[in-house]
N, C-alpha and C positions, 0 to 999 in steps of 0.2 A: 225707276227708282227716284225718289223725290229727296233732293237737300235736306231733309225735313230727319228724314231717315238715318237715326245716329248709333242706333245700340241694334247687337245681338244676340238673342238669347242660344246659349245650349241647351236643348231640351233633352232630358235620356229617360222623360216618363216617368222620373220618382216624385215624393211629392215634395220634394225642396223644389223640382223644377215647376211645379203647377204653382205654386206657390209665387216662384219668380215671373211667371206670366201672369198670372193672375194681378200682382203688383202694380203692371203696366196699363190695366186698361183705363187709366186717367191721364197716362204721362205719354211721354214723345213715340212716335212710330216706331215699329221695330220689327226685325227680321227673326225668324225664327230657324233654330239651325237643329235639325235631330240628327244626331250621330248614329247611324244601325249598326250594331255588334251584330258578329255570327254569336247567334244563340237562340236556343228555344223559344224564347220569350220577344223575339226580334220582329215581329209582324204585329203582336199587340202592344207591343211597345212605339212600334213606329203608327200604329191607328189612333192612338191616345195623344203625342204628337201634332199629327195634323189635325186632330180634334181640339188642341188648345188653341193653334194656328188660326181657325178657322171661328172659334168660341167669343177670344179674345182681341180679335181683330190683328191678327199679324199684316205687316205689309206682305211680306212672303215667308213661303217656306221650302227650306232648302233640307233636303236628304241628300247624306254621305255616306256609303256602306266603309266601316273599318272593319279590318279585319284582327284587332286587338283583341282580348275577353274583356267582359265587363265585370269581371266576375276574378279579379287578378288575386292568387294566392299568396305571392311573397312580394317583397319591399322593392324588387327589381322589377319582379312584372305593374307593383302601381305603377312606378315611376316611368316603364313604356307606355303603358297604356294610357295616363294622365297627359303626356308630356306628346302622345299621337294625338289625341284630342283637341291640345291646346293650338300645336301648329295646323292643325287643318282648322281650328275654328279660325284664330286669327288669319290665315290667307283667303277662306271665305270674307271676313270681315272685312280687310284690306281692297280685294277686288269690288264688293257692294259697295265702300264710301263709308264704312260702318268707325267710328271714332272710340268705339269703347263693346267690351264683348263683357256679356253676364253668365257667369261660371257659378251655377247656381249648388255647389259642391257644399258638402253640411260633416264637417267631423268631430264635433261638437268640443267644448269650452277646454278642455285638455292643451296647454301648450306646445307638450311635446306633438300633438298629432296636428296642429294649427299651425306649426313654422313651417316643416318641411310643404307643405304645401303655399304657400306665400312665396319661398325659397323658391320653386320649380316654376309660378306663376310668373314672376319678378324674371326667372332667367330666360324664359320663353318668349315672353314679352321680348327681353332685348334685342333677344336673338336672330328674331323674324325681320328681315328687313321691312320697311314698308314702300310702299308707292313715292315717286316724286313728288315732293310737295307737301304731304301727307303726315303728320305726329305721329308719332309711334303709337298702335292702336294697346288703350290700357283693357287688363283684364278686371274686373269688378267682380271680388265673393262677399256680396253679402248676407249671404247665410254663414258663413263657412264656421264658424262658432256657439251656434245655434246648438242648443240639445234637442232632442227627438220632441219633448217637451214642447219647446216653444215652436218648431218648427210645424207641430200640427196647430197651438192656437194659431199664428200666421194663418194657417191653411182654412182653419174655420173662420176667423175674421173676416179673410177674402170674401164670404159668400160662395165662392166656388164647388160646384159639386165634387165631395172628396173620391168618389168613387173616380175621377179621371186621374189617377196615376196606378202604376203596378209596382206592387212591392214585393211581390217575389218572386224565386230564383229559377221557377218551372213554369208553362204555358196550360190553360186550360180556360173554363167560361169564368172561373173566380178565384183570387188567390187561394192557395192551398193551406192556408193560414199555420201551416206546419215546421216549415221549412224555418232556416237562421232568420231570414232578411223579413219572412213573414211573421215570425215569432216576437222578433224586436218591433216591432209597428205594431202590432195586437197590444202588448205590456203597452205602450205607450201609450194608443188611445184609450186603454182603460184607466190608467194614470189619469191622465187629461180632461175625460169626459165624453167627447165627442163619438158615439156610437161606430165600429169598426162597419165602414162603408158596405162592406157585404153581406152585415150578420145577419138579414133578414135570409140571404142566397145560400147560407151555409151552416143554418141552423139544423139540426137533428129532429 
């Protein structure tokens, strides 16, 4: 691990995260962190991962299996499941030498849904001791206000091939374009412009 080496990204395979990699490949080294959920979709999620890792030039890449859902249905399971995240990314970070962690998390322009998470960030952060020596390691979202919108021009500007994230909720060779989480990503890239990455795989 080289001095050089200051940011981490959390990768979880959506395309805020490709987005947040993609970002980096002009700017300072960085370590790439995928969190693995038990779920369906937990092995194409974690090959998309080390394919940005590897695309993008990560210095390294670190897997973590949690055993939280990614997939949290009420306001208590986010707040375990975000607030698992965060302390296991920051102690990753803290141990690498890493000064600053990229929480590439997208809830879009809504206040009410943008504090509570700055709120959980902010207390996570203080919470975590850090190393001797060491500042307290900051969390960075900058997506986190982002609408579905701008978060795929981001993703097309990139250059980036959009097909390397997975946007929904079940495992197969191509999103099921059916589902909530695929539903809302389809509206979006038709809105947008940008042709839905699979539609040539899953046209009729």
């Amino acid at each position: 691990m080289t001095a050089a080496t200051t940011t981490l990204i959390i990768d979880t395979a959506d395309l805020a995260s490709l987005v947040a990699v993609a970002m980096q490949r002009d700017a300072e080294q960085f370590v790439l962190w995928h969190p693995k959920f038990n779920h369906v979709d937990a092995e194409i999620r974690h090959d998309l991962a080390r394919r940005h890792s590897s695309i993008f030039g990560a210095e390294r890449f670190v897997v973590t299996q949690l055993n939280a859902s990614p997939l949290p249905s009420t306001p208590a399971d986010t707040w375990w499941t975000q607030s698992e995240l965060l302390v296991h990314g920051l102690g990753i970070a803290s141990r690498l030498g890493c000064s600053r962690v990229i929480w590439p998390h997208q809830v879009g322009s809504d206040f009410a849904d943008v504090s509570p998470v700055v709120d959980r960030a902010t207390l996570i952060s203080g919470l975590c001791p850090s190393p001797d020596g060491m500042e307290t390691v900051i969390i960075d979202l900058p997506l986190l206000d982002l609408t579905d919108d701008q978060i795929i021009d981001l993703a097309d500007d990139s250059g980036a091939d959009l097909s390397l994230h997975w946007p929904c909720e079940h495992a197969g060779e191509t999103p099921c374009g059916s589902c909530q989480r695929c539903r809302r990503w389809v509206d979006a890239f038709e809105r947008v412009g940008p042709t839905w990455p699979w539609a040539a795989m899953t046209a009729v």
